[in-house]
C-alpha positions as CSV (number, residue, x, y, z in Angstrom):
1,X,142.5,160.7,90.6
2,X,144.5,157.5,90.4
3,X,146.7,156.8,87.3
4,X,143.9,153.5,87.3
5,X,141.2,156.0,86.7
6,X,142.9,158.4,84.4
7,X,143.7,155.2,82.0
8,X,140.6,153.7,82.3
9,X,139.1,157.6,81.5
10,X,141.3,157.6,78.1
11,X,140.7,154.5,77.0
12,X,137.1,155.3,76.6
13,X,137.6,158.2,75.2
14,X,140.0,156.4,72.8
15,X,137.4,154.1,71.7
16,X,134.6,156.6,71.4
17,X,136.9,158.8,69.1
18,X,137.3,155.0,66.8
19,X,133.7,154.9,66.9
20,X,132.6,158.1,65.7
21,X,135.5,157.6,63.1
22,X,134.0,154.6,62.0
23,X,130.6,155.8,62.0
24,X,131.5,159.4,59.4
25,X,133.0,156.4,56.6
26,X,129.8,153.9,57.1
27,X,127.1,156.0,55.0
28,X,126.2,154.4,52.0
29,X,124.0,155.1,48.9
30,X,121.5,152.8,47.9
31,X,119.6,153.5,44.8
32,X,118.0,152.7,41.7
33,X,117.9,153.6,38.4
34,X,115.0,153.7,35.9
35,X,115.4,154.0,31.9
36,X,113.8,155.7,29.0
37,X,114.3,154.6,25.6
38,X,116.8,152.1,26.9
39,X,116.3,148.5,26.4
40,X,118.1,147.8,30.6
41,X,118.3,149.7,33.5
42,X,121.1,147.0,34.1
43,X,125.1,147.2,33.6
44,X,124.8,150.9,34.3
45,X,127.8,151.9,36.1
46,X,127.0,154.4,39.3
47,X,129.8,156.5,41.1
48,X,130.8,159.1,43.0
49,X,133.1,162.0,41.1
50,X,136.2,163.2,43.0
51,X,136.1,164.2,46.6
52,X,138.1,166.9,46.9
53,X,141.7,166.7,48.4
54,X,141.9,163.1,48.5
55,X,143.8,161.1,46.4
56,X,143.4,157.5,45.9
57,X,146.1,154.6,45.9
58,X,145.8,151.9,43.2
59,X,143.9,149.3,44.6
60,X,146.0,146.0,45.4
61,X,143.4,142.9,44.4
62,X,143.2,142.4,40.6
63,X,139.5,142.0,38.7
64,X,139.4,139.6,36.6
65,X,137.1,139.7,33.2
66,X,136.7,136.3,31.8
67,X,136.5,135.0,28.0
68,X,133.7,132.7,28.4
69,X,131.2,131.6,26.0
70,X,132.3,133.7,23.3
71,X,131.6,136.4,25.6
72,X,133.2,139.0,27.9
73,X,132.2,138.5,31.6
74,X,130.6,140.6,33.3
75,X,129.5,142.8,30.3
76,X,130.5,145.9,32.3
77,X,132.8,146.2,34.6
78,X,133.7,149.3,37.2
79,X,137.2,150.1,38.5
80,X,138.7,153.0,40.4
81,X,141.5,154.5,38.1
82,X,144.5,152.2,38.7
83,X,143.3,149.5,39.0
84,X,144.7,146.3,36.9
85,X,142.7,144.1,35.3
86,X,143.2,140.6,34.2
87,X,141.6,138.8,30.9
88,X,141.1,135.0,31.3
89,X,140.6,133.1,28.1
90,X,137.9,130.4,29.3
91,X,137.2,128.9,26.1
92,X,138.9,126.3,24.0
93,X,140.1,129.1,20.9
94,X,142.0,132.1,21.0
95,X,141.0,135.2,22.3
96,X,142.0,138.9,21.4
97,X,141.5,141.6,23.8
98,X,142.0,145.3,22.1
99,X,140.1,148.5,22.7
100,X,139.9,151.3,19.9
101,X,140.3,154.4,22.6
102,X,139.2,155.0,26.0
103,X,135.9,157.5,25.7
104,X,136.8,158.5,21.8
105,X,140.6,159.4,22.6
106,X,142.1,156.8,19.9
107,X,145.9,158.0,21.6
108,X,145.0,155.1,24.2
109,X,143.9,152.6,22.3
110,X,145.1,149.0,22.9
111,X,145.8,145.7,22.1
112,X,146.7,143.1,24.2
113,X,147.4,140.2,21.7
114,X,145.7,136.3,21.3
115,X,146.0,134.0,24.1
116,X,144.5,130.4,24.7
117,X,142.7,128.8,26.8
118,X,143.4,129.0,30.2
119,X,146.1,131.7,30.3
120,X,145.5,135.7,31.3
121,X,147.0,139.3,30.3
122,X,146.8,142.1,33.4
123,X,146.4,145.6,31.9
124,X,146.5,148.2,34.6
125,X,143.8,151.0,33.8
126,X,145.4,154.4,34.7
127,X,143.1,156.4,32.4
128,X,139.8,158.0,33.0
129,X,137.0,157.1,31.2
130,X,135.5,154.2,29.3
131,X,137.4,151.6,27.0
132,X,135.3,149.5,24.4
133,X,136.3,146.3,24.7
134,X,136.3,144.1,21.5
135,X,138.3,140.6,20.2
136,X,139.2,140.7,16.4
137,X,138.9,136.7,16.1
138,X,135.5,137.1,17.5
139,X,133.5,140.3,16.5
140,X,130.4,139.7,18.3
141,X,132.0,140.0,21.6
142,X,131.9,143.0,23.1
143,X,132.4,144.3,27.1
144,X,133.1,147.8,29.1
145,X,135.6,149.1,31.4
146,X,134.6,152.0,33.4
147,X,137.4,153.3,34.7
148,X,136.2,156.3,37.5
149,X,137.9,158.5,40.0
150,X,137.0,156.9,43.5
151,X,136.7,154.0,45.3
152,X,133.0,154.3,45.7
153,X,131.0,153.1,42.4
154,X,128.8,150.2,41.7
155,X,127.3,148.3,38.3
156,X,123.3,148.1,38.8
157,X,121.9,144.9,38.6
158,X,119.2,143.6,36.7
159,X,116.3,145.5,38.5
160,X,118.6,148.7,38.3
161,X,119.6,148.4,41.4
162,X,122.9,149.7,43.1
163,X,124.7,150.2,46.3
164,X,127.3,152.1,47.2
165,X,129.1,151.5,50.4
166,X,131.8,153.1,53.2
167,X,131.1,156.4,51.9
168,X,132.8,159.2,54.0
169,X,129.8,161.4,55.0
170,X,130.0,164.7,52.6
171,X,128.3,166.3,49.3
172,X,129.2,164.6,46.2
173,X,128.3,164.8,42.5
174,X,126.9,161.1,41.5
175,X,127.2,160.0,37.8
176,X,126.4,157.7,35.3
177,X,127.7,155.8,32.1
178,X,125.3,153.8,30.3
179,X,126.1,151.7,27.0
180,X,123.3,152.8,25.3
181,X,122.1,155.7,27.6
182,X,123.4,159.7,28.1
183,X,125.5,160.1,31.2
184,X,124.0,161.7,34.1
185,X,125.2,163.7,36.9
186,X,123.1,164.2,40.1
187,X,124.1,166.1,43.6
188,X,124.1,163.7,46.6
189,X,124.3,164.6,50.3
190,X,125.8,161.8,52.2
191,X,125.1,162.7,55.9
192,X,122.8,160.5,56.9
193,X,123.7,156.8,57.3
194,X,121.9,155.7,53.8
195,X,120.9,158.0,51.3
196,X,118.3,157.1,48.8
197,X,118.0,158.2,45.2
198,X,116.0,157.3,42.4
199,X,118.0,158.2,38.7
200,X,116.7,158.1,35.2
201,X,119.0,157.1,32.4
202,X,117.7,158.2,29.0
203,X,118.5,157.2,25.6
């Protein structure tokens, strides 16, 4: 066989092998969650536990919660642990950012001062677990920061609908965290290229 051939012969194999790769991370979850005593089945956060022996680097790009309208926006956000957020003050007072604890442990509690209009603070989000966020000018204003394991979460929209993307094809534990809801936990098998679920939040 000529060296031609023999290249020719590798480099489809080469690509195959980047196909199938590519193929085992494109599953996805696409779901939808119902509620029960709940007043929304949206802002409900929706992720994947820990997959075991991977670790996770910090993700890179910033999210970025805005101030705006005497409000904190989006309501509930979802980050992979690591992650650093930034706090935009969009409206023409001060804003204070603090949270009391992150899921009841008060040790991690935080306050990230009163900044105008226009300006930001990062915070980078290294624990697990929820922090309550609040401003002591403003005490109406309240917002979430779900801070969960893995890469692969999402925040249901209105209808209670999520999607979850790039999933590497494997059997996980799915969870929940609701603001007004119990958290949930649900086995998922992720070897198709979309899995379906229906969840039920209760109060």
């Amino acid at each position: 066989m000529s060296l031609a051939k023999i290249a020719a012969k590798a480099a489809v194999a080469a690509s195959l092998t980047l196909a199938l790769a590519g193929a085992s991370w494109a599953n996805e979850i696409k779901g939808k969650v119902s509620v029960q005593g709940i007043k929304s089945s949206e802002n409900i956060a929706v992720y994947i536990d820990a997959i075991a022996d991977q670790k996770f680097d910090p993700p890179k790009d910033h999210v970025v919660i805005d101030q705006r309208k005497m409000a904190f926006l989006p309501h509930v956000v979802a980050v992979q642990q690591g992650t650093t957020v930034e706090f935009l003050n969009s409206d023409p007072v001060g804003h204070n950012v603090y949270w009391p604890s992150v899921s009841g442990n008060k040790k991690l509690s935080h306050n990230l001062g009163t900044w105008p209009k226009g300006e930001k603070k990062p915070f980078q989000f290294n624990d697990l677990g929820t922090a309550s966020l609040l401003c002591n000018v403003h005490p109406e204003m309240s917002g979430y920061v779900v801070v969960v394991p893995t890469p692969y979460f999402a925040v249901t929209n209105k209808d209670g609908s999520f999607e979850i993307k790039n999933i590497p094809a494997g059997k996980y534990t799915l969870k929940t965290w609701s603001e007004d809801g119990k958290p949930t936990t649900q086995p998922v098998d992720v070897s198709s290229a979309t899995a379906t679920l229906e969840l039920t939040v209760k109060k």
